[in-house]
Structures are given as C-alpha cells and as structure tokens.
N, C-alpha and C positions, 0 to 999 in steps of 0.2 A: 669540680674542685679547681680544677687549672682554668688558667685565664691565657690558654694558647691562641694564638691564633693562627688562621690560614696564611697569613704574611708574615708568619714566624721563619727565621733566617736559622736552620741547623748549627747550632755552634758549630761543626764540624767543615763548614763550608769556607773555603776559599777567601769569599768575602768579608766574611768573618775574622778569618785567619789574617787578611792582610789589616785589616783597620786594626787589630789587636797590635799586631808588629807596629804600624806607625806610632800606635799609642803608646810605643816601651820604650821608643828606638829616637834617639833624635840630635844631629850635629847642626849646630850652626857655621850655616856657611861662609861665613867673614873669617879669614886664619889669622891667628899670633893672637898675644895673650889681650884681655879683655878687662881695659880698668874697672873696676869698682864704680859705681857714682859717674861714671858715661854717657855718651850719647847711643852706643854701640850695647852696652850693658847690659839697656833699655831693651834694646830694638833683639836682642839674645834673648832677655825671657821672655816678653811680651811675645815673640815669635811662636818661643815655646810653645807656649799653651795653647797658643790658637793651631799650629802647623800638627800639633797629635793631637787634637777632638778626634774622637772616637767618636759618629753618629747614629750610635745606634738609638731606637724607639723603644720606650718604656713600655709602651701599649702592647707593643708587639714579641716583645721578651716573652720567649718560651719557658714558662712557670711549668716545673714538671710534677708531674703526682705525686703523690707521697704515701705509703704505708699509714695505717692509723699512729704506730707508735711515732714513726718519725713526724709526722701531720700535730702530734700531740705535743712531741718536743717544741717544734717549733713557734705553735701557737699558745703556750704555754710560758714563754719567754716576757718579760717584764720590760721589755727593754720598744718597743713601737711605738707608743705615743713620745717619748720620748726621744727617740732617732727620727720619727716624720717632722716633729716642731725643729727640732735642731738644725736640722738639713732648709725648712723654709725662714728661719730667723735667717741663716748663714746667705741666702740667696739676698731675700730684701736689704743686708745689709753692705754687703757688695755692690747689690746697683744705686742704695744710698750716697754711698764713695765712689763710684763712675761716673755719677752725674756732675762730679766739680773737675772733671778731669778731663782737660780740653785737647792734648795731645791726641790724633787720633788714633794711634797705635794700639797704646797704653789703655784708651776708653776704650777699644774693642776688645783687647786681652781681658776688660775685668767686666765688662759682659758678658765674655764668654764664661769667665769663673761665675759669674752670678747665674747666668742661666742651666749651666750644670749641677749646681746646686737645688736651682729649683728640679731639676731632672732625678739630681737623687732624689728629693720628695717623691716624686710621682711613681718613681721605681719603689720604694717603700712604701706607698701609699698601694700601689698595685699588687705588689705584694702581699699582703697582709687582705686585701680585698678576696685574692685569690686564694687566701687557706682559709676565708673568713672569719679575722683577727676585724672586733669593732673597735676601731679610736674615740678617745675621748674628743669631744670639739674643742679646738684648739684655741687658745689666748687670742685677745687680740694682740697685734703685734704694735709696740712702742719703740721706734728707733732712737736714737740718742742724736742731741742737737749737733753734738760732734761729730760728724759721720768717719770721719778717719780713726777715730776713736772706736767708733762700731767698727769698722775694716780690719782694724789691730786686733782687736779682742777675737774674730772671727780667724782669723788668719792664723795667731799665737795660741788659741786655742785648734784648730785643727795641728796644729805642728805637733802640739800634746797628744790628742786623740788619737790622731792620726798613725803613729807611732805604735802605740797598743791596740790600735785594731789589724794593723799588718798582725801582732804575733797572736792577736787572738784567734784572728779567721784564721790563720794555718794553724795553728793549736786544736779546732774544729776540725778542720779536713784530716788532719791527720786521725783522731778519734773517733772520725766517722759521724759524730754529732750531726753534720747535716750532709744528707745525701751528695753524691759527687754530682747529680748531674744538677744540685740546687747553687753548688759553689762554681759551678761551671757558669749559671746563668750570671751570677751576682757578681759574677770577679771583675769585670771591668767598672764597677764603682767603686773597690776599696782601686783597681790601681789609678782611678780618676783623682783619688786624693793626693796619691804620690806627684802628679805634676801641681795640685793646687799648694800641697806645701815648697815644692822648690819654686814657684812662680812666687810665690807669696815671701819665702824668705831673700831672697831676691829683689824683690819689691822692697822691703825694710833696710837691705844694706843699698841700696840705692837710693830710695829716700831720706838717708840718714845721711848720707854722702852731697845730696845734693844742698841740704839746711846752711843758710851761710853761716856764719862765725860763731855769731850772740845767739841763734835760734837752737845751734845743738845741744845746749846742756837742756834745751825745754823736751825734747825731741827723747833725747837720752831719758829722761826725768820722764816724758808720757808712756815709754814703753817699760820701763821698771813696774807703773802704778800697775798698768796691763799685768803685765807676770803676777803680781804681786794678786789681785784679781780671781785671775784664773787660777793660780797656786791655791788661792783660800777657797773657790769652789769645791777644786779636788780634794782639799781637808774638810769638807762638808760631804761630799759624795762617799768618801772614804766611812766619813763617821757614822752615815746613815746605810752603810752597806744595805740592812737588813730588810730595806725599802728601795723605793726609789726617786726622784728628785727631778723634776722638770726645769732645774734651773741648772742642768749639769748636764755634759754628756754621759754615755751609756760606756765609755770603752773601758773604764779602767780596773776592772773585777775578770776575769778570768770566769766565775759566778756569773757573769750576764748573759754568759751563755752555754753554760753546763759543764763548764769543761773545768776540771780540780788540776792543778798543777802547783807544783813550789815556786816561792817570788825567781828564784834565783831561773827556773828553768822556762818561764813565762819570759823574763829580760833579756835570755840569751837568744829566743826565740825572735822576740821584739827586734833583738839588733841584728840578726842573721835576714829576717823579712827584709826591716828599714834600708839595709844595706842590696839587697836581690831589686828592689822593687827600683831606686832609685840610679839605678847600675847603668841604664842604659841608656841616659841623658847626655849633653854634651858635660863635662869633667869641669871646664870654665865655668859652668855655674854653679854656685854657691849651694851645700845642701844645709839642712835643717841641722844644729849641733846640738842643741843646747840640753836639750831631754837623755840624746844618745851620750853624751857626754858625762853627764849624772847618773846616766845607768852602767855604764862602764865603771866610771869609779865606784858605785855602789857592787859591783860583782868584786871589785878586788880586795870589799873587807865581806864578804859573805861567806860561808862556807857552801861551800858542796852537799846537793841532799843527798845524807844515805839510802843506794838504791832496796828498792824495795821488793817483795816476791810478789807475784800476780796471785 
C-alpha cells in the first residue's frame, strides 16, 4: 500500500528538521526599508523563494499505512483529479511567463516557482498511486497567448486557494480526518504555497510599480479582469458544491475534505493559519491581503455559532 522507500528520510531527522526551518524562516540581508517597484524589491523576493526550497524528493516521501477506515476516507475524497491537473496547469504556466523574462534573477525565482509546482504534481500524483486512487487522463493542456496573463491568473488564484487550504488542512489535523503521520508527510507542500503566494504578490506590486505612466491604468484594468475571472469560478464552484468542477480548485468547501464546520469558525481558522504560516518571512515584504481582508470584514457582520453539545 505505501510507496516508502529505502531512501526515505524519517521526518523526525535533523535533516529534515533543518530544511523545514529554512523553509519558514527568512531575512533579507540588505538593512533599512525596501521601496516598492525597486531594484532591491526584486532581488528581496526573488531571493526568497529560491534561498528556502525545501529539497525534498516526492519519490522518496514516506507515504505511511493507513487503517482500512482512514485508507477509505482518504481515497474516497472527490477532490485528486482535480488538485493533480491544477498543480500541472500552475507549473506550465509559470514557465510560460519565465521564458520572456530575461533578468536573471527573477527567471531563476519563477523557475523555481514553476518547477515546484510541477513537484506538487508528482507528490499528488504519488500519492494517490500509493493508496491506489485512479486518475482520470488529464486534458490536454492550452496556455493562453498572453502568458502574463496565464502567470496572474495562477498566481491570484493561488492567493485565493491558498488561503483556504491553510484553514482547511488544520481544520483536518485537528479532527483527526487524516492521520498525523499523513499530515506530517504532506506539510511541506501546503507551506510551499505560503512562499509561492508572498513571491507572487510581490511580483504584482512590483510589476505594477515598474508600468510607466500611460501603461498603468492597462495593468490596473488587466488585473481587475483576473479577480473578476477567478471571483466568477468560485461562484461556479460554489454553485456546483454537490459535484465537482475541473475548471476550479478544490480548496473552498470545508466538504472536500470531510470536515463540517461553521463559515464563520472555518474563516477564523483560515486567518489564524494564513497569518502562522506566513510569520516568519522577512516583515519588508508584502503579504497577500486582499482575500484576508474580506474575511475579516465578513467575521465583523456574522454572528458567532451557538456552541453545540457533542
């Protein structure tokens, strides 16, 4: 049933232990404050993402057994075909938009976002091998002649996702939904998204800053259509709850992955993760608001669920 292997590294090892820490942990070393739209900006997130990779091996990830019930839960879940395409759309379109990108910094940084992407495939894709979960064969894949346009949509859509799968996966460990040592192997992919969204929102107030004069309102105006986009997915995901939608991610049901909870104790979750996960990057750069920001104000007209007896 598991897919271990003999070059499987003990979460519990050292090694392990330190590559986790560089992947939470990270200052930039240039001091005083750090314009917006920069040379220095640039060279702050670009850094990022490349100075915490995390290297670990998908092949070699210690997939642990599972009881039949939990074995059933998990392969039982609606949501794989789904999160494997998602994660290789995300990859090809990254290295779509790397390729016009001649700084070499900046093309290494979205490299490296692109090929951790294809990385979560394979982790997923191994996964699911390993409880033997069959996928469907996957679309062929259609980039868009824009490719910055693919870049934004990937990007502005993980900011969304991203978001709701922090409070979902703790929403699961806490109820025990998937075993600890399944959430132990899997953790270093949700907090791989934590550096892809602050690299990424970073990237957009940087490149918005750099647009000269006459090109901002197109710039402003391309990332509206984006929101606008992705906003009307999730009003389609939303609507088809009862199913599920290969033109959409997987994160935003609490339902995708077994776990019942109230909107209101799901958002506070979402924002206590969003905020843990992203805590221990250098403060100078820019995090994701825009989602945290509409859920805050949505907690301050909701009321409180009356607690309930077990």
């Amino acid at each position: 049933m598991s897919s271990s292997s003999a070059e499987a590294v003990p979460l519990d090892s050292p090694t392990v232990a330190a590559a986790d820490h560089t992947a939470r942990h990270w200052t930039f070393d240039e001091p005083g404050p750090v314009r917006i739209g920069s040379e220095a900006h640039m060279r702050m997130f670009a850094r990022m993402l490349l100075e915490t990779h995390n290297p670990y091996k998908p092949r070699v990830l210690d997939w642990p057994k599972l009881d039949a019930e939990a074995h059933a839960r998990l392969t039982g879940l609606p949501i794989w075909d789904i999160a494997v395409q998602t994660e290789g759309r995300a990859s090809l379109r990254v290295h779509d938009y790397a390729r016009t990108i001649r700084d070499p910094l900046l093309n290494e940084a979205l490299v490296m976002d692109a090929e951790e992407e294809a990385r979560h495939k394979r982790v997923l894709s191994n996964l699911v091998e390993a409880y033997g979960v069959v996928l469907e064969p996957e679309p062929e894949y259609t980039g868009f002649k824009d490719v910055e346009w693919g870049w934004m949509r990937t990007g502005y859509s993980e900011c969304i996702d991203s978001f709701f799968a922090f409070g979902l996966f703790e929403a699961a460990r806490r109820s025990g939904f998937f075993p600890p040592d399944l959430v132990g192997t899997f953790e270093p992919v949700i907090q791989e998204e934590s550096r892809h969204i602050l690299f990424f929102q970073n990237w957009a107030a940087w490149q918005r800053a750099q647009q000269p004069l006459w090109r901002k309102p197109y710039f402003l105006a391309k990332t509206a259509a984006v929101w606008a986009v992705l906003l009307w997915d999730r009003f389609v995901l939303a609507r088809d709850l009862g199913g599920s939608s290969s033109q959409t991610n997987f994160t935003a049901s609490s339902d995708s992955i077994g776990v019942t909870m109230s909107p209101v104790e799901l958002m506070r979750i979402c924002l206590e993760e969003n905020d843990r996960r992203l805590a221990g990057y250098d403060p100078r750069l820019l995090r994701p608001n825009t989602v945290p920001f509409f859920v805050r104000l949505a907690l301050r007209f909701m009321k409180k669920p009356k607690p309930t007896t077990a």
